[in-house]
C-alpha positions as CSV (number, residue, x, y, z in Angstrom):
1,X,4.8,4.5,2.0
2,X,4.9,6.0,-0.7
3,X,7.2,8.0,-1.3
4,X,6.1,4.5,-2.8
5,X,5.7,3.3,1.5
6,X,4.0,6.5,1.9
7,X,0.6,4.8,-0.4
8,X,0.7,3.0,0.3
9,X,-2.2,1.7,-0.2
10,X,-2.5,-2.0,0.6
11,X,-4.5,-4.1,-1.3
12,X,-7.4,-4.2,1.1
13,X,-7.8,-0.3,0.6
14,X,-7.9,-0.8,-2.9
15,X,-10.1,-3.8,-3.7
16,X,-12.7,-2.4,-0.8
17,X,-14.3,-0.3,-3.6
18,X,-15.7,-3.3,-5.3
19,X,-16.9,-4.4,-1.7
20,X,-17.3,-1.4,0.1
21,X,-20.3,-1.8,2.5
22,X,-18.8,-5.1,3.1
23,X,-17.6,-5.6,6.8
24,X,-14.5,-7.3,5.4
25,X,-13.0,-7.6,1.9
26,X,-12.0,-10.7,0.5
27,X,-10.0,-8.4,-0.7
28,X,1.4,1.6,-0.6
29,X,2.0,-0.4,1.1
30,X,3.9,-1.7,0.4
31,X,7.6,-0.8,0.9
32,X,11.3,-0.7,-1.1
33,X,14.6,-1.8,-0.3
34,X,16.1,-0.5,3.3
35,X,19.6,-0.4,3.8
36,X,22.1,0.8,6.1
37,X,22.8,0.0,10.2
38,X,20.2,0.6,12.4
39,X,21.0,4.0,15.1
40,X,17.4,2.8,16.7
41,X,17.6,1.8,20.1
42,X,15.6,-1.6,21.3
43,X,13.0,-3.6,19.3
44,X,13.7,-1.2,16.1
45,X,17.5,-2.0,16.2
46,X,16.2,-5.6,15.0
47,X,18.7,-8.4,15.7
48,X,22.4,-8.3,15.2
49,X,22.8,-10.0,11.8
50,X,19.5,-8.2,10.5
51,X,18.3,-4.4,11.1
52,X,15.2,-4.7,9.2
53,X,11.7,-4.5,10.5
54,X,8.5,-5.4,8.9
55,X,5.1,-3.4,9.9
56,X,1.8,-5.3,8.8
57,X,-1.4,-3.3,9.0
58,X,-4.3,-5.6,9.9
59,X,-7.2,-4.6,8.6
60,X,-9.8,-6.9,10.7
61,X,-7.3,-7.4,13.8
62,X,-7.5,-3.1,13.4
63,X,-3.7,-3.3,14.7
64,X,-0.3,-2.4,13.4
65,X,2.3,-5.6,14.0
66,X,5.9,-4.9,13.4
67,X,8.5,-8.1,13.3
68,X,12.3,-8.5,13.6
69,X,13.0,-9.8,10.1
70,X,16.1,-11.6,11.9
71,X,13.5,-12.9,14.6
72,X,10.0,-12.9,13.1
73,X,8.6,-14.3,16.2
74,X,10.0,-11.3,18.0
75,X,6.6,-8.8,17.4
76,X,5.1,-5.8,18.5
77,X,1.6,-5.1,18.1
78,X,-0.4,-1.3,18.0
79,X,-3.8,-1.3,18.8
80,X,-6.0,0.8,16.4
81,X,-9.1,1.1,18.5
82,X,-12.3,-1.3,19.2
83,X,-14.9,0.9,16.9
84,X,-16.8,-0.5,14.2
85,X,-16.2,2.1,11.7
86,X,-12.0,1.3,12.4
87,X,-11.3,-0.6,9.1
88,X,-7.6,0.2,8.7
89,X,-6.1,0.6,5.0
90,X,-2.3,0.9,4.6
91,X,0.5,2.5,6.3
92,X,3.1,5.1,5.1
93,X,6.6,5.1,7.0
94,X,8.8,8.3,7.1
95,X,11.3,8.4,10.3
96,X,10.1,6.3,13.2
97,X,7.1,7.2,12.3
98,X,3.6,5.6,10.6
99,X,0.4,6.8,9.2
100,X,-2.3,4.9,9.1
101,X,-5.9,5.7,7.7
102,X,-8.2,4.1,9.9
103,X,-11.2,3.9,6.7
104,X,-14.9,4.4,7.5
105,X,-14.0,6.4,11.1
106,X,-12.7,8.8,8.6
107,X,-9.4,9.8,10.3
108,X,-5.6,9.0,10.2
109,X,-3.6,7.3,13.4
110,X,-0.2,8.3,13.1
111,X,1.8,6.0,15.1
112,X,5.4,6.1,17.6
113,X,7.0,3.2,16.2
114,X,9.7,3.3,18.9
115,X,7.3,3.2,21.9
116,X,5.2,0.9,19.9
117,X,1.9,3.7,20.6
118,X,-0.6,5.9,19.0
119,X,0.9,9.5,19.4
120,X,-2.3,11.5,17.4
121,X,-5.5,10.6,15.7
122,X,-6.6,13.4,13.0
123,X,-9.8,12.6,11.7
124,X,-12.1,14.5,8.7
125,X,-15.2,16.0,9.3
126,X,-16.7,12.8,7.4
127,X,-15.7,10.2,4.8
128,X,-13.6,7.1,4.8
129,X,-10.0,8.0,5.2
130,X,-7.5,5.3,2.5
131,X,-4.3,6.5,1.0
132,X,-1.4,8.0,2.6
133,X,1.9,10.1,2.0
134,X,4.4,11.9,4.0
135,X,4.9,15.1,2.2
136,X,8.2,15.7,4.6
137,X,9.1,14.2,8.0
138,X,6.1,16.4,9.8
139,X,3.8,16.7,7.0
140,X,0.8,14.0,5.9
141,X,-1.4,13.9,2.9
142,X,-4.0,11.3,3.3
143,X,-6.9,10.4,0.6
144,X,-11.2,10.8,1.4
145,X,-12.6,8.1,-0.9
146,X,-15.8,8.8,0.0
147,X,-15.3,12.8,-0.4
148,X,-13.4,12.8,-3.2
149,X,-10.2,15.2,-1.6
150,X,-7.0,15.1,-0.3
151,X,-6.4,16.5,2.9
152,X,-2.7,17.9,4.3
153,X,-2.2,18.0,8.1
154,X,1.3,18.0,10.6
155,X,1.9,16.1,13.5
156,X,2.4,19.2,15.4
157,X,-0.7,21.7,14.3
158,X,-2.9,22.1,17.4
159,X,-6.0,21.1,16.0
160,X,-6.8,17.0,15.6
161,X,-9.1,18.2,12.0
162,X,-8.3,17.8,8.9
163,X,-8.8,21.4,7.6
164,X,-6.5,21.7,4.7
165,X,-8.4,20.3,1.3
166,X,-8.3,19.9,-2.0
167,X,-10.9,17.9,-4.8
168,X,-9.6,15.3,-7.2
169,X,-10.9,13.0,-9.1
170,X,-13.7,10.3,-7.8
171,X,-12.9,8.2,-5.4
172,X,-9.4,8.3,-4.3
173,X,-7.2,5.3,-3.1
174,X,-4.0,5.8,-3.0
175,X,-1.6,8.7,-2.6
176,X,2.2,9.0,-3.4
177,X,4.9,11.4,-3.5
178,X,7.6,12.0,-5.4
179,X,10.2,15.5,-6.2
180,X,7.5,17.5,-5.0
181,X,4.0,16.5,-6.2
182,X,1.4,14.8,-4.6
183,X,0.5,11.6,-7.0
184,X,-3.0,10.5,-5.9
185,X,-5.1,7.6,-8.1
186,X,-8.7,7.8,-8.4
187,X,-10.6,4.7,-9.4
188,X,-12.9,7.0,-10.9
189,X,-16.4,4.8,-9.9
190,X,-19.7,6.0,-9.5
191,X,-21.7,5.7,-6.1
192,X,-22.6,2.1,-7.5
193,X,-19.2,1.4,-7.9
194,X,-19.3,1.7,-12.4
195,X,-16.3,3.3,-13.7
196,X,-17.2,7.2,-14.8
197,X,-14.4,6.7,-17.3
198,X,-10.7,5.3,-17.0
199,X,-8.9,6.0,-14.0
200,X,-7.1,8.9,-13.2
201,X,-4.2,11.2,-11.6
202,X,-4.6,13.9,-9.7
203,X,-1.2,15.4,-9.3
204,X,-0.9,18.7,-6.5
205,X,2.0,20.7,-5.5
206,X,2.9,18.9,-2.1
207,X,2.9,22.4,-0.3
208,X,0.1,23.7,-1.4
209,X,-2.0,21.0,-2.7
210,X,-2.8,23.4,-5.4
211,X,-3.6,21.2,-8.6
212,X,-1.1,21.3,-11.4
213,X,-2.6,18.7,-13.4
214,X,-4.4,15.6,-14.1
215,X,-3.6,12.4,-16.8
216,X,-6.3,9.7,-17.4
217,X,-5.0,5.8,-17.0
218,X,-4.6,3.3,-19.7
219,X,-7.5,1.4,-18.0
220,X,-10.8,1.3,-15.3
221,X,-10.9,1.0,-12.1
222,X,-7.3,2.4,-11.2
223,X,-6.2,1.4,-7.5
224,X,-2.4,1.8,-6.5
225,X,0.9,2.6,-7.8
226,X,4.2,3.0,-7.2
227,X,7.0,5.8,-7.7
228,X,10.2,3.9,-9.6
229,X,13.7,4.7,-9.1
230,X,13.2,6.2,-12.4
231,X,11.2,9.1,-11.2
232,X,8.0,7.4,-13.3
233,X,4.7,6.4,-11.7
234,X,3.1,3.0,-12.4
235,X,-0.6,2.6,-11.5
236,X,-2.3,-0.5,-11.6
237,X,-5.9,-0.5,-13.4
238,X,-7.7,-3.4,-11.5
239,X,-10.6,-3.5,-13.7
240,X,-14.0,-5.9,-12.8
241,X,-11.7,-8.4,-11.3
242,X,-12.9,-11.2,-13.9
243,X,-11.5,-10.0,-16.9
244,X,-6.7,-9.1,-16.7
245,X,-6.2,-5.6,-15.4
246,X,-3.1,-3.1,-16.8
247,X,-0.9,-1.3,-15.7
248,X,-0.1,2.6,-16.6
249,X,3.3,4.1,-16.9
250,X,2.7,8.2,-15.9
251,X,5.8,10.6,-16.5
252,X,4.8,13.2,-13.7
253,X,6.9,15.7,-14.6
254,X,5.5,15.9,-18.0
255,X,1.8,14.7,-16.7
256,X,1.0,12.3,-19.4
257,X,1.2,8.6,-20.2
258,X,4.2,6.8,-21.2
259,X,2.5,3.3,-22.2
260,X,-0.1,1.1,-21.0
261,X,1.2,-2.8,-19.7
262,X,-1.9,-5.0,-21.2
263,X,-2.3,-8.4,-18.7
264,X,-0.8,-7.9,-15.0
265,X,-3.1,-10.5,-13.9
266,X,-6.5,-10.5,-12.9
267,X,-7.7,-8.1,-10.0
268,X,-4.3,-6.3,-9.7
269,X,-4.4,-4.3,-6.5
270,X,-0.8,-3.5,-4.5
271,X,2.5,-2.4,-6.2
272,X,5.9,-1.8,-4.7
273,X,8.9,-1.1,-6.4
274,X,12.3,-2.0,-4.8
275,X,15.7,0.5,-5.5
276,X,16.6,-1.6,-8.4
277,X,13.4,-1.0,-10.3
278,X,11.5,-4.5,-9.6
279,X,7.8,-4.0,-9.4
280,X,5.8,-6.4,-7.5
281,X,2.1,-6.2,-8.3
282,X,0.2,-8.1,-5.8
283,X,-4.1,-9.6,-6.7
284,X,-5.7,-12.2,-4.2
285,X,-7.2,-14.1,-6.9
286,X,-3.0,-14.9,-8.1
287,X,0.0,-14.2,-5.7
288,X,2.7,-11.6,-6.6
289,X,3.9,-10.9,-10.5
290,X,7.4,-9.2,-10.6
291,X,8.1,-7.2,-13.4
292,X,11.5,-5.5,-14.3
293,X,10.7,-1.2,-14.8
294,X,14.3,-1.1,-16.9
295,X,13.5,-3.8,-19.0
296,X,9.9,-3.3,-18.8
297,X,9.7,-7.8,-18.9
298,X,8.1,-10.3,-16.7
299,X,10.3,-12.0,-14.4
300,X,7.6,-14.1,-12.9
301,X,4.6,-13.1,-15.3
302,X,0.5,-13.9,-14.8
303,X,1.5,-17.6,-16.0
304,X,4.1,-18.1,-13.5
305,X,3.4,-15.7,-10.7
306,X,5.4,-15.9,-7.1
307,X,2.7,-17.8,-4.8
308,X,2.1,-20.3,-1.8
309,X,0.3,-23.3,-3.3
310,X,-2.9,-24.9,-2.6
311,X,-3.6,-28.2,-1.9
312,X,-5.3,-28.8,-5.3
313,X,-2.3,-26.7,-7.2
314,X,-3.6,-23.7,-7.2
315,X,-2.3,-20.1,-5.9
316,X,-3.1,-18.2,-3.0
317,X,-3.8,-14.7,-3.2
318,X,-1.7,-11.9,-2.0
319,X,-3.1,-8.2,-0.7
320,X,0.6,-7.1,-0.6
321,X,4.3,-7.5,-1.1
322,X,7.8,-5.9,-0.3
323,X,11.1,-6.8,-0.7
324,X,13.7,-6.8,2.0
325,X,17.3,-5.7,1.5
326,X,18.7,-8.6,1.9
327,X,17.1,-9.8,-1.2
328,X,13.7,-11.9,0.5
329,X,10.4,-11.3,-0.5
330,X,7.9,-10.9,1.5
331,X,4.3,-11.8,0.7
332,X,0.8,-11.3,2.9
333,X,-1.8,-13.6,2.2
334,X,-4.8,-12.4,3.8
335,X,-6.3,-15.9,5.2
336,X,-9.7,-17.4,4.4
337,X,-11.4,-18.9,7.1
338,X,-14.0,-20.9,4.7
339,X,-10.8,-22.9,3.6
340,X,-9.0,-23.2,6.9
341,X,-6.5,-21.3,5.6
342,X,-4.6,-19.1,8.4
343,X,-3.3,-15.6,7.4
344,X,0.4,-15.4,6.8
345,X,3.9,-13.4,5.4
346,X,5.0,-16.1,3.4
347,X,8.7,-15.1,2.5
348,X,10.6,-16.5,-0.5
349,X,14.2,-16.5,-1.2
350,X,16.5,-15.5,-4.0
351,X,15.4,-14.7,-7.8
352,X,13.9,-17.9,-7.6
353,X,11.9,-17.0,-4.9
354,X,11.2,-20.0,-3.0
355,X,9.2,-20.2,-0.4
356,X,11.0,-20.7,2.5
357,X,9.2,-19.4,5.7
358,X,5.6,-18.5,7.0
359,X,5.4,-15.8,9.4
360,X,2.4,-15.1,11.4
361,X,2.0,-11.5,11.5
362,X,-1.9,-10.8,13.0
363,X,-5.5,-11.1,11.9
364,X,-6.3,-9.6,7.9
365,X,-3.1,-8.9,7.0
366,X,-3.8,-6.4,4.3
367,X,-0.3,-4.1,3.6
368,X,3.5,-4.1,4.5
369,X,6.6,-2.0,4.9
370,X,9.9,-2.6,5.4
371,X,12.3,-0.7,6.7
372,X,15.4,-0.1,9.0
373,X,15.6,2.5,11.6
């Protein structure tokens, strides 16, 4: 998610290095445009007028929930495990199937998304397991915030460790990738959590996870991003969530910095770009900003972003958003019980994008894909 579904990162992963230690945050994976009939038999075949499938990872319900984007009701729920430590992150998506680190129990569940089951569990010797990317169909690179690697496994290698390591910068969140290369952004915080510097990075060969280089961000605190359409990699700098994070545009083939976006709202923490080259950058504290990669504008900027209004006028927040094929928006908004608020997908339609449905979609809805199979 990522791949850009391969990082997928979610939100949740991201903004639980201001909190980690928290049991739950107030807060990859997002997911791009699907297209194409569905050769998947059953639930994954979706309905008849609409093949796509959502898959929400909920980080305090510790479950996967896919929906039938044609029949949202229609759901089918993975359990993660019972355990404390199981504080699920994001998702990444290649085939029919999903990985899924599972956080502080330091391992990745990668999931049978036809039968709806966990098929393996590969864990790290320690750590908190975050980001994720399938390298190829078999093949999963998966971030150790706490450890400051990467770590490469298959779905077939006998062993359930996570053997095969490499170091990167401090702090790892989210991995992508993209003609090759591993593209995995370090936040680049101390133990207490203080940025060491701007963010950074790491990119590997995907085979090897030898390093072939590094490029420092345009800003601190550097979360997510997102692998455009146009090959380029745009990572969100969420900064001290009081004061607008940025966004940095990477060229990975030439492993430096194209330009820095200034003000992508505050507390920026989940991108995914769609196959025409819209950017959604998703913060809790304002909804979802698009922003147009070719034209490098604003459609709906930090003054106007995409959100489900409050009683009083305000926004709610959003830990992730993707875009469907057929042109819907969808948003998770995470839920806050001290306002009565229950979690939802809010979905909005057209390049107006209003708000047209709420979809309940599990407990801490904290990253989405979507996808046809």
């Amino acid at each position: 998610m990522h791949t850009r579904s391969s990082r997928c990162s979610s939100l949740f992963s991201h903004s639980r290095l201001l909190v980690s230690g928290l049991a739950l945050a107030a807060a990859a994976c997002g997911g791009g445009d699907s297209t194409g009939p569905s050769s998947a038999p059953g639930f994954l075949a979706g309905t008849s007028d609409n093949h796509e499938i959502g898959i929400v990872v909920n980080s305090t319900g510790k479950a996967l929930t896919l929906f039938q984007l044609g029949s949202p009701t229609t759901q089918r729920q993975v359990a993660l495990g019972a355990s404390s430590t199981i504080t699920p992150t994001g998702t990444s998506v290649r085939g029919r199937r999903a990985a899924v680190p599972l956080g502080n129990a330091a391992s990745v569940a990668v999931v049978d998304l036809e039968n709806a089951s966990i098929q393996r569990i590969f864990t790290f010797a320690s750590g908190n397991a975050t980001g994720s990317a399938f390298a190829d169909d078999t093949t999963i690179v998966a971030a150790n915030t706490a450890l400051g690697i990467v770590g490469k496994f298959t779905v077939g290698q006998t062993a359930d460790a996570i053997t095969t390591t490499a170091p990167v910068a401090p702090q790892p969140t989210s991995v992508s990738v993209s003609a090759g290369r591993v593209l995995v952004v370090s936040s680049n915080l101390d133990s207490n959590f203080m940025p060491i510097g701007n963010g950074v990075v790491t990119i590997l060969d995907a085979k090897t996870l030898q390093p072939i280089s590094s490029v420092t961000t345009g800003g601190t605190n550097a979360t997510d991003g997102a692998v455009g359409p146009d090959g380029l990699f745009y990572v969100l700098n969420t900064g001290d969530y009081t004061s607008p994070g940025s966004m940095t545009i990477v060229d990975p083939s030439a492993a430096k910095v194209v330009t820095t976006i200034a003000d992508v709202g505050v507390g920026p923490g989940a991108i995914s770009i769609n196959a025409n080259g819209l950017a959604y950058i998703s913060g809790f504290s304002f909804g979802t900003l698009v922003w147009d990669t070719k034209t490098r504008t604003f459609q709906r900027g930090p003054a106007n972003p995409v959100c489900a209004k409050l009683a009083g006028g305000g926004c709610r927040g959003a830990f992730a958003a993707a875009r469907s094929a057929g042109g819907d928006l969808y948003q998770l908004f995470f839920g806050s019980a001290s306002q009565n608020l229950a979690p939802y997908a809010f979905v909005y339609k057209g390049s107006a994008y209003t708000l047209s449905d709420s979809v309940s979609v599990g407990s801490g809805p904290a990253a989405i894909a979507i996808r046809t199979f």
